[in-house]
C-alpha positions as CSV (number, residue, x, y, z in Angstrom):
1,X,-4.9,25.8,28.1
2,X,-7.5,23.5,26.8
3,X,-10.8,23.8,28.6
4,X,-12.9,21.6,26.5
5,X,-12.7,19.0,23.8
6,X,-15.0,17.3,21.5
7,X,-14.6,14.3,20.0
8,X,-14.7,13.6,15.9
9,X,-17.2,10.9,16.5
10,X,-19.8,13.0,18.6
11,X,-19.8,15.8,16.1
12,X,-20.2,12.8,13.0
13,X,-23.3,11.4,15.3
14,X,-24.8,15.0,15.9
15,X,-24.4,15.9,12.3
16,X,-22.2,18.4,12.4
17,X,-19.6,16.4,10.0
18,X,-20.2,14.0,7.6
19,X,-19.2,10.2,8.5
20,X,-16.2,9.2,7.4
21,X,-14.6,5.5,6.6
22,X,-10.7,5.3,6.3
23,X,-8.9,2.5,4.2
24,X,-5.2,2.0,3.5
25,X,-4.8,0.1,0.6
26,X,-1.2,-1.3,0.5
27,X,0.8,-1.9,-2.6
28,X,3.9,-3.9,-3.5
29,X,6.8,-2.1,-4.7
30,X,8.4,-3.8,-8.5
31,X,10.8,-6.3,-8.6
32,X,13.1,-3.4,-10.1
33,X,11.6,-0.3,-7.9
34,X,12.2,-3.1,-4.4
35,X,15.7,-3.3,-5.3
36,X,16.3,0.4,-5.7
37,X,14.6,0.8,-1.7
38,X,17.0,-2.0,-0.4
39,X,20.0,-0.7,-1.6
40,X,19.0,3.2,-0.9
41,X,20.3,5.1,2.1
42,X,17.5,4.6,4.7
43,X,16.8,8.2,5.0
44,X,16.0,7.9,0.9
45,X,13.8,5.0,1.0
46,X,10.7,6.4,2.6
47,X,10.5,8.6,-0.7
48,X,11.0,5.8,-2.8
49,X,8.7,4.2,-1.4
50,X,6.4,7.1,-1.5
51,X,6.3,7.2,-5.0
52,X,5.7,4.1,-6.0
53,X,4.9,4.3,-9.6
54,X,2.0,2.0,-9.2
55,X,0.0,4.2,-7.2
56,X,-1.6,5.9,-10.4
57,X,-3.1,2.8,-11.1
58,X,-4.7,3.0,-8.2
59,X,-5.7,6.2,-7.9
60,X,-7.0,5.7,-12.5
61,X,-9.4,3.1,-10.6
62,X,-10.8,4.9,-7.7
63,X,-11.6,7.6,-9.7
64,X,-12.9,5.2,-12.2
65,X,-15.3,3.1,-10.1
66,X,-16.3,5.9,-7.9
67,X,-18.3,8.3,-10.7
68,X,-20.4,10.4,-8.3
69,X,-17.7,11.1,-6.1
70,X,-16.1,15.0,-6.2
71,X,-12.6,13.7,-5.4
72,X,-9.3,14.8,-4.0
73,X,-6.0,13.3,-5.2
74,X,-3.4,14.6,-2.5
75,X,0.3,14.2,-2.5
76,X,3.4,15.5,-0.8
77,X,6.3,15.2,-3.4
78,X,5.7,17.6,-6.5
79,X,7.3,14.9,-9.3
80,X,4.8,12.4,-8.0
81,X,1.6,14.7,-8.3
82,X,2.8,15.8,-11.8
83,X,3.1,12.7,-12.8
84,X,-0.3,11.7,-12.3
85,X,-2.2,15.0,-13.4
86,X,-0.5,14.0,-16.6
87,X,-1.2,10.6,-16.8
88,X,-4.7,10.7,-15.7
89,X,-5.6,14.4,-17.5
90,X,-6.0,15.5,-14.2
91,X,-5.7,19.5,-13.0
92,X,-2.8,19.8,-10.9
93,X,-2.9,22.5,-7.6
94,X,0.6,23.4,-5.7
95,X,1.8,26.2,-4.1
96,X,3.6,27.7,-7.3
97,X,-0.1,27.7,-9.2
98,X,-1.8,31.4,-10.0
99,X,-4.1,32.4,-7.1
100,X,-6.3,33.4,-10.3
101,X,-6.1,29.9,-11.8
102,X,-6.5,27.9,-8.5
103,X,-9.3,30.5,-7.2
104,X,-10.9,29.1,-10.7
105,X,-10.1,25.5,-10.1
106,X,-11.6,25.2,-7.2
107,X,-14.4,26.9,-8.0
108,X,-15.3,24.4,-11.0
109,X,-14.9,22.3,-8.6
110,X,-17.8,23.4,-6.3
111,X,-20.0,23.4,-9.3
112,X,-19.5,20.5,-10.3
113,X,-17.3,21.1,-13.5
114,X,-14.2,19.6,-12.5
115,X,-15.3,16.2,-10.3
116,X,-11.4,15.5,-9.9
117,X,-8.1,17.3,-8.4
118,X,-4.4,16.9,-7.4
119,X,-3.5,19.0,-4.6
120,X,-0.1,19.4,-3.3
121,X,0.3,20.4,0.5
122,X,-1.8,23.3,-0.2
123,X,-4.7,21.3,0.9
124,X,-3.7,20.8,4.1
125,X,-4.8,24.1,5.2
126,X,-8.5,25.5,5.1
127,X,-10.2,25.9,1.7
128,X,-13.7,25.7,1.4
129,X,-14.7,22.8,-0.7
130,X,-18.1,21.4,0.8
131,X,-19.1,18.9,-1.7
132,X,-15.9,16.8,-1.5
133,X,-16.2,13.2,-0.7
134,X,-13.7,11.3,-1.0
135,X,-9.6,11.9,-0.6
136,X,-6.9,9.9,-1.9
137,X,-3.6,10.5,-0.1
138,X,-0.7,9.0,-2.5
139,X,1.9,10.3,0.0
140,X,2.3,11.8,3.4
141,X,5.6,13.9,5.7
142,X,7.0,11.1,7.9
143,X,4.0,10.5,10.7
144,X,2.6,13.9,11.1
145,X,-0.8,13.2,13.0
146,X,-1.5,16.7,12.1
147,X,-1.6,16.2,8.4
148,X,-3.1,13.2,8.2
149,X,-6.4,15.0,10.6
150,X,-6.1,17.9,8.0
151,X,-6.4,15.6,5.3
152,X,-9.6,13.8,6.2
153,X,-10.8,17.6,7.2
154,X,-11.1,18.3,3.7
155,X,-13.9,15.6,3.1
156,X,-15.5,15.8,6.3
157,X,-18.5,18.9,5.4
158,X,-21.8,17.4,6.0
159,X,-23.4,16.0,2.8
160,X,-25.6,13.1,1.7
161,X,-22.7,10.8,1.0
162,X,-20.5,9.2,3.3
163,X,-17.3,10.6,3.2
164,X,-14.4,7.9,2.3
165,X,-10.3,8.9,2.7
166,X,-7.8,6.4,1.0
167,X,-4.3,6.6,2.1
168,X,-2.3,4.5,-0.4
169,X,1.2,2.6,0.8
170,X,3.6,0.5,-0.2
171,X,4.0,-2.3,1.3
172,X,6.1,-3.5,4.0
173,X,8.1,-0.5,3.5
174,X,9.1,2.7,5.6
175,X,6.5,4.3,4.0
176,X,4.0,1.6,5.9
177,X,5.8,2.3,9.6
178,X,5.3,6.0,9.2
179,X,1.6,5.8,8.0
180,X,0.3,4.0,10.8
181,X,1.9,6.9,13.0
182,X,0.1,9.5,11.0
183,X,-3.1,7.6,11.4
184,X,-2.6,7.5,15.6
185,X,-4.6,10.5,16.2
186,X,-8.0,9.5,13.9
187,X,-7.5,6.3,15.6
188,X,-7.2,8.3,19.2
189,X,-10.5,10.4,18.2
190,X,-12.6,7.1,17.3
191,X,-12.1,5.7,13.6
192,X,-10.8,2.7,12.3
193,X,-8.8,2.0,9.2
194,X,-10.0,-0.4,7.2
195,X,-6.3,-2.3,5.7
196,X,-6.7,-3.9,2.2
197,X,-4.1,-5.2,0.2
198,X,-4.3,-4.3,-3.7
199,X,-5.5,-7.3,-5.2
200,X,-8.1,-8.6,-2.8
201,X,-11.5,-8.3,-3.4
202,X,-12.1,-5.0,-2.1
203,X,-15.1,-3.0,-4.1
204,X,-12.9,0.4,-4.7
């Protein structure tokens, strides 16, 4: 049983993790892509609306405006994350990639070689990358609290830099419902997501 627990916040303000600030942006779905969700089987449209195709744009700015940020593109559906390594010229991490070729990945990464990756679900479990600073969660399971704590882990090693984790949504969606689950336990633990719609003026 537990005997003890910590909070996130105490261990930001003692220094043992680095502080963190959480924004959702949230993103319309197309005219054509909207369509496709209402006439899907409800069990189908979460995923459609997970990989809403305008999400890249997103994630082409962040990583744009954000130059001395090492930076973590994470995704659940495998289509989706190919997608944008390809589009963005990005190097792609799932479960099916060489432990060779991701043991070398990562470790570009720690040098400072490679400032950007996609990571499937792989990076929900531990791997040692201290210098990482930001996240950007394009899509999540249902409302696992879990996963979305595991997530923001990632980022959290203390560093100079304020850590920052992303988690873009489509709007008014299924996709929207099940986020703010996953976000419950941060929420629970002391931090506060910051909700911005794409389009406002919002410095990314």
């Amino acid at each position: 049983p537990k005997r003890y627990e910590l909070g996130w916040k105490r261990l930001e303000q003692s220094g043992y993790i680095a502080e963190a600030n959480c924004i959702e942006i949230r993103i319309d779905l197309s005219a054509e892509r909207r369509i496709e969700y209402a006439l899907a089987e409800r069990r189908n449209q979460f995923r459609i609306a997970s990989e809403n195709p305008r999400k890249t744009r997103i994630v082409q700015e962040l990583i744009a405006n954000n130059p001395e940020d090492s930076i973590l593109v994470i995704g659940q559906y495998i289509d989706q994350l190919e997608t944008i390594a390809n589009e963005l010229s990005l190097p792609l991490i799932t479960g099916k990639t060489k432990t060779i070729e991701r043991e070398k990945l990562y470790e570009e990464f720690r040098q400072g070689k490679q400032r950007v990756l996609v990571v499937s679900k792989v990076a929900n479990f531990a791997i040692d990358l201290p210098d990482a600073s930001m996240a950007i969660q394009i899509s999540g399971t249902f409302g696992s609290r879990q996963e979305e704590a595991q997530r923001l882990g990632r980022i959290l090693r203390p560093k100079k830099r304020s850590a920052r984790f992303f988690s873009v949504v489509s709007k008014d969606t299924r996709e929207q419902e099940f986020a703010a689950k996953r976000q419950l336990f941060l929420v629970e633990q002391g931090y506060e997501y910051t909700i911005v719609d794409w389009g406002d003026s919002f410095s990314l």
